[in-house]
SEMAR-566982 format. One record per atom (N, C-alpha, C): chain; y, z, x; residue in one letter; residue number from 1. Coordinates in pm, whole numbers, always signed. Layout:
<guses>
GUSE   ch        v        w        u   aa     i
GUSE    A        Y        Z        X    A   NUM
...
</guses>
This chain:
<guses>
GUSE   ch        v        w        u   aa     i
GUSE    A     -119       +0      +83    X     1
GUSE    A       +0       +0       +0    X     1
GUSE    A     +124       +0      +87    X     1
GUSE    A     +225      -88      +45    X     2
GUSE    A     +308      -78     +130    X     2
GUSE    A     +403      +42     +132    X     2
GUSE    A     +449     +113      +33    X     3
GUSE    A     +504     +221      -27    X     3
GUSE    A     +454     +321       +5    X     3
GUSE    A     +373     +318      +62    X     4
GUSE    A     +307     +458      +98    X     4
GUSE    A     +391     +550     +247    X     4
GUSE    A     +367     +668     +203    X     5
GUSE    A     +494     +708     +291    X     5
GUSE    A     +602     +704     +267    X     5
GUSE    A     +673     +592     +192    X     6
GUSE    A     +808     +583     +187    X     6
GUSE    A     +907     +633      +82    X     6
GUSE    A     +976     +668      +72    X     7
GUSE    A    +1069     +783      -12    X     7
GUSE    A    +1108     +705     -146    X     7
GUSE    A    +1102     +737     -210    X     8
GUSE    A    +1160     +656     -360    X     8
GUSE    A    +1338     +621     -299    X     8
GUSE    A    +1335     +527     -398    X     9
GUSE    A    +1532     +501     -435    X     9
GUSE    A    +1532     +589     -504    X     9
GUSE    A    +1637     +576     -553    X    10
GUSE    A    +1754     +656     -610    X    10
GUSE    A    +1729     +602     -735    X    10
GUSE    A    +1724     +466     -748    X    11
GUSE    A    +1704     +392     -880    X    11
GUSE    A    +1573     +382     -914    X    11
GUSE    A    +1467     +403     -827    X    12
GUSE    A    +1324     +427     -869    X    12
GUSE    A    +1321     +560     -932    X    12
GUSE    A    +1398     +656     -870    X    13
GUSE    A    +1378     +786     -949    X    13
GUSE    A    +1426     +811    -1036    X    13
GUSE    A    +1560     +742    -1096    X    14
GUSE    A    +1633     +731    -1225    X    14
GUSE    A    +1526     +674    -1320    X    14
GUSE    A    +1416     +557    -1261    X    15
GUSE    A    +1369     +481    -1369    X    15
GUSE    A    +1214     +570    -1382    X    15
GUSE    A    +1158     +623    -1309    X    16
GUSE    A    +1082     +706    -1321    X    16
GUSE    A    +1100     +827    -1412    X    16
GUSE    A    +1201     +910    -1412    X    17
GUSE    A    +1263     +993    -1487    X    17
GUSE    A    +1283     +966    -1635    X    17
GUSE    A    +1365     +809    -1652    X    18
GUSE    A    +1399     +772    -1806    X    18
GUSE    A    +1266     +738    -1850    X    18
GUSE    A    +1117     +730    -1756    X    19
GUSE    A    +1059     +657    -1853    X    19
GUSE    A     +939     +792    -1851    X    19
GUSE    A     +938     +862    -1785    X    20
GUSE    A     +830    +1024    -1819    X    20
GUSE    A     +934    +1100    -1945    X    20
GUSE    A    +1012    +1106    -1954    X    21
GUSE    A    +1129    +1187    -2048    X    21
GUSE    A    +1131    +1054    -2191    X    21
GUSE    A    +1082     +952    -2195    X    22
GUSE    A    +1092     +925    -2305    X    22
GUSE    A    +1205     +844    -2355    X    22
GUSE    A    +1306     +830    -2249    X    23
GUSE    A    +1421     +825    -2270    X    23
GUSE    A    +1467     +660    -2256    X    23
GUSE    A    +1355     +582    -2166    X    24
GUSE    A    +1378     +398    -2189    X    24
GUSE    A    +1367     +404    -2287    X    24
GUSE    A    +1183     +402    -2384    X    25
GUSE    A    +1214     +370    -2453    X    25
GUSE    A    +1303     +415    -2611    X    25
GUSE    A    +1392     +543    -2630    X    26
GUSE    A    +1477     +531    -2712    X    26
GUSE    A    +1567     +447    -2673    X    26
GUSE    A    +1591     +429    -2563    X    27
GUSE    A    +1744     +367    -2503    X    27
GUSE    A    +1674     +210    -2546    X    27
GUSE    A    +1554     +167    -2530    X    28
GUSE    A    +1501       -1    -2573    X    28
GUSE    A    +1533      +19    -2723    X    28
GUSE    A    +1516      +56    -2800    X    29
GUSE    A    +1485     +114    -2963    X    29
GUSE    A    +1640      +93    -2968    X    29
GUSE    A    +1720     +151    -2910    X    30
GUSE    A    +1860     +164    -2964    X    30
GUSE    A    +1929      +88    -2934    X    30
GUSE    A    +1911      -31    -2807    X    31
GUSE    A    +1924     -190    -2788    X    31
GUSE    A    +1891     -245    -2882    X    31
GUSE    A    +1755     -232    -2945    X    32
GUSE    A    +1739     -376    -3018    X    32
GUSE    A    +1786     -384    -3176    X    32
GUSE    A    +1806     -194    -3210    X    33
GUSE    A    +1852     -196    -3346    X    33
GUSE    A    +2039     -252    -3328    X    33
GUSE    A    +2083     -250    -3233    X    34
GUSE    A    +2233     -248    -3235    X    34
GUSE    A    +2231     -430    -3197    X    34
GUSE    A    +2141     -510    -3152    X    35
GUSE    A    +2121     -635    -3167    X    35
GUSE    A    +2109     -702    -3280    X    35
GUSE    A    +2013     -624    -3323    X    36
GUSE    A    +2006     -679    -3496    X    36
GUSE    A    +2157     -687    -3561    X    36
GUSE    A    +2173     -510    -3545    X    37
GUSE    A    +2314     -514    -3599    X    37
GUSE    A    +2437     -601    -3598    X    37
GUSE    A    +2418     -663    -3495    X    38
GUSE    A    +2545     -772    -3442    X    38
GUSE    A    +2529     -865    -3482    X    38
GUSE    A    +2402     -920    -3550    X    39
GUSE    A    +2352    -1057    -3514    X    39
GUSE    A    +2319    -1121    -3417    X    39
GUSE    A    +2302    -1078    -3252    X    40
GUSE    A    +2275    -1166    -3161    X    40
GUSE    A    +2097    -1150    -3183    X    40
GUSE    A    +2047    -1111    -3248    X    41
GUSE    A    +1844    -1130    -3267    X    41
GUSE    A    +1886    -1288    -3349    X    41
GUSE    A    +1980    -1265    -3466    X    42
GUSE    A    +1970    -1407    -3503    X    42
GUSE    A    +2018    -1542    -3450    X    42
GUSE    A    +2129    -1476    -3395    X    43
GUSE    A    +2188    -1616    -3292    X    43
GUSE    A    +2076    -1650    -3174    X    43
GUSE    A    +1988    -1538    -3152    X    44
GUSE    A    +1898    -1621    -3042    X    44
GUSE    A    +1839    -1691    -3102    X    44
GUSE    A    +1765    -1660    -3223    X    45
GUSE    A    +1651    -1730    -3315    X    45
GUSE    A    +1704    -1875    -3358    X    45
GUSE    A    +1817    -1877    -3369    X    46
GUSE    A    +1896    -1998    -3435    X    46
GUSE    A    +1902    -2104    -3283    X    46
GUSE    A    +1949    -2063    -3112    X    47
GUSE    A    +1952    -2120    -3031    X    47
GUSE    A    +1825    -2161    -2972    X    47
GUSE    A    +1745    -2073    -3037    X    48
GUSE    A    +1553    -2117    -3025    X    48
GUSE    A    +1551    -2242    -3088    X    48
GUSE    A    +1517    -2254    -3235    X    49
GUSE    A    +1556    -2297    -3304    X    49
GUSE    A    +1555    -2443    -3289    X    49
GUSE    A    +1736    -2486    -3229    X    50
GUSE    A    +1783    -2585    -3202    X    50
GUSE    A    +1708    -2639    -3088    X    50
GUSE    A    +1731    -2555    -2973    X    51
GUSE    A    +1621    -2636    -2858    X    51
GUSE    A    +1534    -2706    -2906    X    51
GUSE    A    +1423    -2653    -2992    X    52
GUSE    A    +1301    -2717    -3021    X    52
GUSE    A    +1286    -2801    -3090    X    52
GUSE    A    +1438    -2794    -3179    X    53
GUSE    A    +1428    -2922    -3277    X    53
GUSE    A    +1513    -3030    -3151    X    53
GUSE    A    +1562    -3014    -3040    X    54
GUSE    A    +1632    -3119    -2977    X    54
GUSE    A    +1503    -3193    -2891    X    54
GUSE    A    +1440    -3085    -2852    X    55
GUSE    A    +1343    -3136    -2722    X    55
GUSE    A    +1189    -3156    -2802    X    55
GUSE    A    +1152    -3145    -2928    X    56
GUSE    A    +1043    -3206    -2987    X    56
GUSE    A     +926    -3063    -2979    X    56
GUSE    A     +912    -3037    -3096    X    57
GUSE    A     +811    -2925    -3114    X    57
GUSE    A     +669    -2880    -2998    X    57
GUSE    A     +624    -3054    -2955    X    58
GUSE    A     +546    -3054    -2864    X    58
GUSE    A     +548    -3080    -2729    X    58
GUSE    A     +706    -3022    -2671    X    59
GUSE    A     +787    -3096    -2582    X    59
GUSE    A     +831    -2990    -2572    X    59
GUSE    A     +814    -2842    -2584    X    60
GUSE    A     +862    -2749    -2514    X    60
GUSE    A     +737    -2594    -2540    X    60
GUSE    A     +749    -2537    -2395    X    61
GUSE    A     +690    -2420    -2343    X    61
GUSE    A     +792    -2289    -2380    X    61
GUSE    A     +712    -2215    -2380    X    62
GUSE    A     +785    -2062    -2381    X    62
GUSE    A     +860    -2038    -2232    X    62
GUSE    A     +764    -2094    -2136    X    63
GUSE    A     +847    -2079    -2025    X    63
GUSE    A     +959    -2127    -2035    X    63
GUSE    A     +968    -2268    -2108    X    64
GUSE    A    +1117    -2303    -2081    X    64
GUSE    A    +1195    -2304    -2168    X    64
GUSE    A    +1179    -2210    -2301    X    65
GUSE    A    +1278    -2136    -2401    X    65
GUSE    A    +1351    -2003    -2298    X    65
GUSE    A    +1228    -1919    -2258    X    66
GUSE    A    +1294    -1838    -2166    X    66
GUSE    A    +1371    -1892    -2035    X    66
GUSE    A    +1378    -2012    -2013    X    67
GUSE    A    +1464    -2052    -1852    X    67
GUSE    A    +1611    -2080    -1935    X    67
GUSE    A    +1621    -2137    -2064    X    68
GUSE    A    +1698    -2186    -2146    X    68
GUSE    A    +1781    -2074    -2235    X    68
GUSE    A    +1727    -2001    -2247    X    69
GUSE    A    +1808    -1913    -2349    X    69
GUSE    A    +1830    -1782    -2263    X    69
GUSE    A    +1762    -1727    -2179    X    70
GUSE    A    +1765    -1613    -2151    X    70
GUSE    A    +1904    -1587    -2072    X    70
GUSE    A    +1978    -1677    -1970    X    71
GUSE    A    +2102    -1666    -1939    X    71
GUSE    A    +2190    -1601    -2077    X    71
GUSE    A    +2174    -1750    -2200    X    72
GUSE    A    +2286    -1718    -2289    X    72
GUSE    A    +2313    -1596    -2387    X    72
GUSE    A    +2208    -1581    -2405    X    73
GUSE    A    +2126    -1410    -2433    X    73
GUSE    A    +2203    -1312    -2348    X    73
GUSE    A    +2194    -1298    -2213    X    74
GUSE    A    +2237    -1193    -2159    X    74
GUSE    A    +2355    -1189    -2120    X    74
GUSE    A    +2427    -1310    -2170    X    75
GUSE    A    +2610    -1337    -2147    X    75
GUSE    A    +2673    -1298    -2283    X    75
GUSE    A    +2596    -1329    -2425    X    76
GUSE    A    +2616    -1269    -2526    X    76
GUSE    A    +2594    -1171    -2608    X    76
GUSE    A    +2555    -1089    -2522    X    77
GUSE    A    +2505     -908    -2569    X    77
GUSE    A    +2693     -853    -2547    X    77
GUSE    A    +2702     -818    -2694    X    78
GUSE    A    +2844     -768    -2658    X    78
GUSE    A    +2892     -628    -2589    X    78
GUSE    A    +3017     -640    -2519    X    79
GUSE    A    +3029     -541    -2442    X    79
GUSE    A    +3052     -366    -2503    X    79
GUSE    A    +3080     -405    -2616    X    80
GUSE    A    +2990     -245    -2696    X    80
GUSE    A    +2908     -183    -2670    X    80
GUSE    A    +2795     -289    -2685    X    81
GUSE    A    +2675     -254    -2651    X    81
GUSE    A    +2594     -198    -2574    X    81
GUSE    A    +2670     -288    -2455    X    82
GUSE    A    +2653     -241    -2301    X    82
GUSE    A    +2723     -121    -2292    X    82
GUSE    A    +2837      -67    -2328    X    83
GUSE    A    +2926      +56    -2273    X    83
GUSE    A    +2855     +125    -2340    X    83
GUSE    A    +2785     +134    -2455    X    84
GUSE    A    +2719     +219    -2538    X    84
GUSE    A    +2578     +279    -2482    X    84
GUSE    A    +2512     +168    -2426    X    85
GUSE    A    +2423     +198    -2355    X    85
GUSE    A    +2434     +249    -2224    X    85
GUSE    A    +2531     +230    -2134    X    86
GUSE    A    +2574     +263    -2006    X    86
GUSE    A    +2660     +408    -2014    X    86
GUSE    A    +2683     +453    -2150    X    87
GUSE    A    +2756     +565    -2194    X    87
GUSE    A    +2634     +698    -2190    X    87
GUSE    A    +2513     +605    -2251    X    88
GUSE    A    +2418     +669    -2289    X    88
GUSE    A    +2284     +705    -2195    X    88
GUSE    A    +2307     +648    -2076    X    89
GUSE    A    +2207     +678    -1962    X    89
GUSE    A    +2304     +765    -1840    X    89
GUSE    A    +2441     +744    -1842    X    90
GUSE    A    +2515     +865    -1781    X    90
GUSE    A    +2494     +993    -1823    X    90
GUSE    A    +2474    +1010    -1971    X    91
GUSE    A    +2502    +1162    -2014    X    91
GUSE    A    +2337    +1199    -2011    X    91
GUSE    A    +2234    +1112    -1979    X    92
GUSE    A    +2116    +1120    -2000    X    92
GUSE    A    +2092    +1189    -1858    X    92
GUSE    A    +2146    +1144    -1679    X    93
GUSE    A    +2161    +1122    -1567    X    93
GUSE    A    +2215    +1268    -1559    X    93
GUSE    A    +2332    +1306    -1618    X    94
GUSE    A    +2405    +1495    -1655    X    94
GUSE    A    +2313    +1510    -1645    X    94
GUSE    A    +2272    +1526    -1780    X    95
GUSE    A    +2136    +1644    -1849    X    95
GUSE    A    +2052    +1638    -1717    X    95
GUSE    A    +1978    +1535    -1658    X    96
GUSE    A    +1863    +1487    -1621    X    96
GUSE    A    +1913    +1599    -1446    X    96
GUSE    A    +2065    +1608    -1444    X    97
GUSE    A    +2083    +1662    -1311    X    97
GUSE    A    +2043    +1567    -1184    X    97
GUSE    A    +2039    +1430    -1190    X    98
GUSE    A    +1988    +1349    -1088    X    98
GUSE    A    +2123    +1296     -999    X    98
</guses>
């Protein structure tokens, strides 16, 4: 193993921590309900959608819905969302004392 011996990050131990405490997945849960909420679950579904009706039902892979959408996806998650969530793994990081 290459890891062996070697000291965690800082960000390995943050992500180790959020995910023994339970705390990704509320923080995933509370992403995807505040997605819904916005509409960006449907604007992806709708930019799915179109691809497939442009490039032919049998003329496109999942791989390349995800090479195709996943940029515009993560440029259109609004910045609410993000501060909300980035609000919400700071006060998690307090508590957590890390």
């Amino acid at each position: 193993m290459e890891n062996q011996g070697k000291e965690p990050t800082f960000q390995e131990l943050i992500n180790i921590e959020l995910i023994e405490s339970g705390e990704k997945e509320r923080l995933m849960e509370l992403l995807r309900e505040r997605l819904i909420e916005c509409g960006w679950k449907d604007e992806m579904k709708a930019l799915c959608r179109a691809f497939i009706k442009k490039k032919g039902r049998n003329n496109v892979t999942v791989d390349d819905l995800v090479h195709v959408i996943t940029p515009k996806g993560r440029a259109s998650i609004p910045d609410s969302i993000k501060a909300e969530l980035l609000q919400r793994i700071r006060t998690f990081l307090v508590s957590a004392a890390l």
